[in-house]
ROSE-842448 format. One record per residue (C-alpha): z, y, x; residue number from 0. Coordinates in Angstrom, 1 decimal, always signed. Example, Ala and Ser with C-alpha at 12.3 -4.5 7.8 and 13.67 -1.06 7.14 Angstrom:
2
<pz->+7.8	py->-4.5	px->+12.3	i->0>
<pz->+7.1	py->-1.1	px->+13.7	i->1>
//
This chain:
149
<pz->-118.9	py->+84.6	px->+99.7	i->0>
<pz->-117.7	py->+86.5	px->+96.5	i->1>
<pz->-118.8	py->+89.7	px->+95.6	i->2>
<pz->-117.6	py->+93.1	px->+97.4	i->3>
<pz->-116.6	py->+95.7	px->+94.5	i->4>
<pz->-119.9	py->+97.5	px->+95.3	i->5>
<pz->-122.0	py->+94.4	px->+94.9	i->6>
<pz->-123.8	py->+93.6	px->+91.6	i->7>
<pz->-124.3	py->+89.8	px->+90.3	i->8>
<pz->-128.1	py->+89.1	px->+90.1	i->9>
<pz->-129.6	py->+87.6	px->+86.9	i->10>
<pz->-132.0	py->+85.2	px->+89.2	i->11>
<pz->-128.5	py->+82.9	px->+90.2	i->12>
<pz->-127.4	py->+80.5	px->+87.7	i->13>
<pz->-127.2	py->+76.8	px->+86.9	i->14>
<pz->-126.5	py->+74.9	px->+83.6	i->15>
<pz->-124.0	py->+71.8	px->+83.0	i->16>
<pz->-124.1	py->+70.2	px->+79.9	i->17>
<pz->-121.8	py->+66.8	px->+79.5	i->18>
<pz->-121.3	py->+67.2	px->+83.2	i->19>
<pz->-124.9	py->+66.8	px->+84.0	i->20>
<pz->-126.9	py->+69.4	px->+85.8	i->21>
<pz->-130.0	py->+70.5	px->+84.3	i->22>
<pz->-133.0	py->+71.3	px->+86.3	i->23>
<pz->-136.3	py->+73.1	px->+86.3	i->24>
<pz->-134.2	py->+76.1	px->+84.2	i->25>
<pz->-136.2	py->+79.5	px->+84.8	i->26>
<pz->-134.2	py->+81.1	px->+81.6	i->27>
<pz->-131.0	py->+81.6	px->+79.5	i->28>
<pz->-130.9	py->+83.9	px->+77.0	i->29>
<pz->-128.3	py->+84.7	px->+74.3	i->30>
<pz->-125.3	py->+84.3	px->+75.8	i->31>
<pz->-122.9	py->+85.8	px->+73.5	i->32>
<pz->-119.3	py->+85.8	px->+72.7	i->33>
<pz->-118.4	py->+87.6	px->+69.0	i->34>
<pz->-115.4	py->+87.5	px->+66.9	i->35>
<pz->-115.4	py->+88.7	px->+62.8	i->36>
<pz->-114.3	py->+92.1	px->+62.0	i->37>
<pz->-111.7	py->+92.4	px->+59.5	i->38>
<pz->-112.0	py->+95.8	px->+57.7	i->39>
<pz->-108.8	py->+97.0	px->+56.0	i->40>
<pz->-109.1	py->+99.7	px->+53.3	i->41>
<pz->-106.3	py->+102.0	px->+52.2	i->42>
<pz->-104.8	py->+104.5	px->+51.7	i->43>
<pz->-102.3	py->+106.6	px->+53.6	i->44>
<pz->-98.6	py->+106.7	px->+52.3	i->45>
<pz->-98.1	py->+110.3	px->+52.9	i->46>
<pz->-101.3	py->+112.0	px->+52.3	i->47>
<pz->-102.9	py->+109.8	px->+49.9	i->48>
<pz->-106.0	py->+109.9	px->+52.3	i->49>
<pz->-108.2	py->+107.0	px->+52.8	i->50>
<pz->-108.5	py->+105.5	px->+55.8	i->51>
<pz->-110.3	py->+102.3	px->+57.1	i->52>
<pz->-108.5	py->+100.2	px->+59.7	i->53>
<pz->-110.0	py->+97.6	px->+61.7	i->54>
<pz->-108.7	py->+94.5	px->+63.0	i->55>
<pz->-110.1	py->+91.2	px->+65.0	i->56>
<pz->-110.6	py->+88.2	px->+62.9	i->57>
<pz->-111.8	py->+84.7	px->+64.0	i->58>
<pz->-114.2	py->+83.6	px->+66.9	i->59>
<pz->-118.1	py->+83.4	px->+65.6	i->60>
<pz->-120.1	py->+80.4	px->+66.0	i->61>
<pz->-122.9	py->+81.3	px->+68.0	i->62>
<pz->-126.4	py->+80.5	px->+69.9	i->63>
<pz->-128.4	py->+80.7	px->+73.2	i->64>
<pz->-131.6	py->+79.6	px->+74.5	i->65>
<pz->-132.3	py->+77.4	px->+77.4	i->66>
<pz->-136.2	py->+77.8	px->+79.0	i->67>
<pz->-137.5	py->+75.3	px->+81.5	i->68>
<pz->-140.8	py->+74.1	px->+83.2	i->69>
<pz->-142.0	py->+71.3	px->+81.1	i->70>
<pz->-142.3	py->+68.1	px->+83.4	i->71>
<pz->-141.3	py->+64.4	px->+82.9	i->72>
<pz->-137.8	py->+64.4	px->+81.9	i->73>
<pz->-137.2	py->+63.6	px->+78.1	i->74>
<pz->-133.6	py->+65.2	px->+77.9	i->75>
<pz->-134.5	py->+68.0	px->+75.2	i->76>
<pz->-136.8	py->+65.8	px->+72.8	i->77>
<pz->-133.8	py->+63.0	px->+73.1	i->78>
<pz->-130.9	py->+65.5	px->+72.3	i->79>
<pz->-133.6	py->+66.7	px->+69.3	i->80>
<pz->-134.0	py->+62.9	px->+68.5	i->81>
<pz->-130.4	py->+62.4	px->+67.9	i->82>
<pz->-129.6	py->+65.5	px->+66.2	i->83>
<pz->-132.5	py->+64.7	px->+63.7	i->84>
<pz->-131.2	py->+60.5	px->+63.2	i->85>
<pz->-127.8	py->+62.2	px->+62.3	i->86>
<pz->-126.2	py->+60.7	px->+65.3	i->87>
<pz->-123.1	py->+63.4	px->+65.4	i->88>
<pz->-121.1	py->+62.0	px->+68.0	i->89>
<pz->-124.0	py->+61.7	px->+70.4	i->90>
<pz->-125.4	py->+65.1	px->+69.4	i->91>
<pz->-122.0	py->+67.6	px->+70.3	i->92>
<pz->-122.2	py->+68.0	px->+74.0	i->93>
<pz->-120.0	py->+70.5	px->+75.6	i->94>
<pz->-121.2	py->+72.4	px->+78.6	i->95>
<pz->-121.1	py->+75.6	px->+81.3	i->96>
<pz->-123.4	py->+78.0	px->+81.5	i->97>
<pz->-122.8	py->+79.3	px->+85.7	i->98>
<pz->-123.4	py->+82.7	px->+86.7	i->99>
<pz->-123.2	py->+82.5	px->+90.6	i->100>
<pz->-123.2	py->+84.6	px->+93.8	i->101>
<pz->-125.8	py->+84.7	px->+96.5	i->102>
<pz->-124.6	py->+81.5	px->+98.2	i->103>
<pz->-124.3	py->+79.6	px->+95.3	i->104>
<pz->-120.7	py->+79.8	px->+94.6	i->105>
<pz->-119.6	py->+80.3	px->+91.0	i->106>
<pz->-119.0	py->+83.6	px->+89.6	i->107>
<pz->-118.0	py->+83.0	px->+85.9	i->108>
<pz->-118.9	py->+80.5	px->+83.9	i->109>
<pz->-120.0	py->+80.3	px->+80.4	i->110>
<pz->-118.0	py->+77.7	px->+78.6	i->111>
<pz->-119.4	py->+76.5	px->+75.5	i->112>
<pz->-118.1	py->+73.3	px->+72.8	i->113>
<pz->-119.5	py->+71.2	px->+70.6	i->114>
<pz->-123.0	py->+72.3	px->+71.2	i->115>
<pz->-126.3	py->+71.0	px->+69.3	i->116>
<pz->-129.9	py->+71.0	px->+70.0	i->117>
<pz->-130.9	py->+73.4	px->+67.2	i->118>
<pz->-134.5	py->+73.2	px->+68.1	i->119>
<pz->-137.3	py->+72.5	px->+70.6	i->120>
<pz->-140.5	py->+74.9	px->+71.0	i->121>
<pz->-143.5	py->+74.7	px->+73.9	i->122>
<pz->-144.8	py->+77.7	px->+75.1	i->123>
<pz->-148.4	py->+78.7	px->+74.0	i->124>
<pz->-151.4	py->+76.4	px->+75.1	i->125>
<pz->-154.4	py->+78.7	px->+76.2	i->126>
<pz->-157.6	py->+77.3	px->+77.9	i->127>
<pz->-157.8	py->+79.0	px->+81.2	i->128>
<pz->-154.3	py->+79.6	px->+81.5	i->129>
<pz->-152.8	py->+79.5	px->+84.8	i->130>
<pz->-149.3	py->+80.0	px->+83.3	i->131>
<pz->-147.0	py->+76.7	px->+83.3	i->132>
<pz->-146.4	py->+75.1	px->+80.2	i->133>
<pz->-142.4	py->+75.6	px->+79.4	i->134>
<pz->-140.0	py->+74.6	px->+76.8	i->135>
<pz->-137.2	py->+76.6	px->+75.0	i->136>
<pz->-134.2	py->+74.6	px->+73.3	i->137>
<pz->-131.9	py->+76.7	px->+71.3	i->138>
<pz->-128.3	py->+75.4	px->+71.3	i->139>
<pz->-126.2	py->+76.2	px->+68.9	i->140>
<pz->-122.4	py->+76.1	px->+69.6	i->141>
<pz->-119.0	py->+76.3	px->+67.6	i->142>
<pz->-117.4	py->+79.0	px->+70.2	i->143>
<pz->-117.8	py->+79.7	px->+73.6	i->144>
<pz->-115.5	py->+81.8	px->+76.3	i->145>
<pz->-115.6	py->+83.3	px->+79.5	i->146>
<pz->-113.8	py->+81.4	px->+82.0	i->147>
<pz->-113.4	py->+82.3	px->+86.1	i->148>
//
């Protein structure tokens, strides 16, 4: 069911493609970001010699986001980390969706990002007597991403 114009999207619905494989365990995303440069024009005016600064678009930034899950079994992170560090290029550009979705599960908007690479892999703290789970941040770093419906 899509959203009524009164209804709000809620940051707890989401899901994460990359290569066309669903990633699981995901109980964050942060960073998602689409920028473009700022090109700054200085003149001045014809008629009243005043000086004025325009400002124009320029060219899509690069960017970066961050993808948090539970640590458990599946190697997928460390690999992607593995090949990005043997300088395996081809096998280290993965292109994928980031899914923002409604209530039943159906997709909002999605995130569309290309050529991403695993930038880098961090654990959460480890604390004796911790009940917390242990989790696992990989930043991905990107060469542009859109907003798509």
């Amino acid at each position: 069911m899509a959203l009524e114009d009164f209804d709000g999207a809620t940051a707890y619905s989401f899901s994460v493609e990359i290569d066309g494989i669903a990633l699981t365990h995901i109980s964050e995303i942060s960073g998602l970001k689409i920028e473009h440069d700022v090109i700054e024009l200085k003149m001045n005016e014809a008629k009243k010699g005043k000086y004025v600064i325009r400002k124009m678009p320029g060219r899509p930034k690069a960017g970066e986001f961050t993808v948090t899950r539970h640590f458990h079994a599946n190697d997928s992170f460390k690999d992607w980390m593995d090949k990005v560090g043997l300088g395996q290029v081809k096998n280290s550009r993965k292109n994928g969706f980031v899914n923002l979705l409604d209530t039943e599960g159906n997709a909002l908007k999605r995130f569309a990002f290309t050529n991403g690479m695993a930038q880098s892999l961090e654990l959460s703290g480890l604390k004796a007597g911790s009940t917390e789970p242990i989790t696992e941040k990989l930043v991905i770093t990107h060469e542009g991403m859109e907003m798509t419906n």
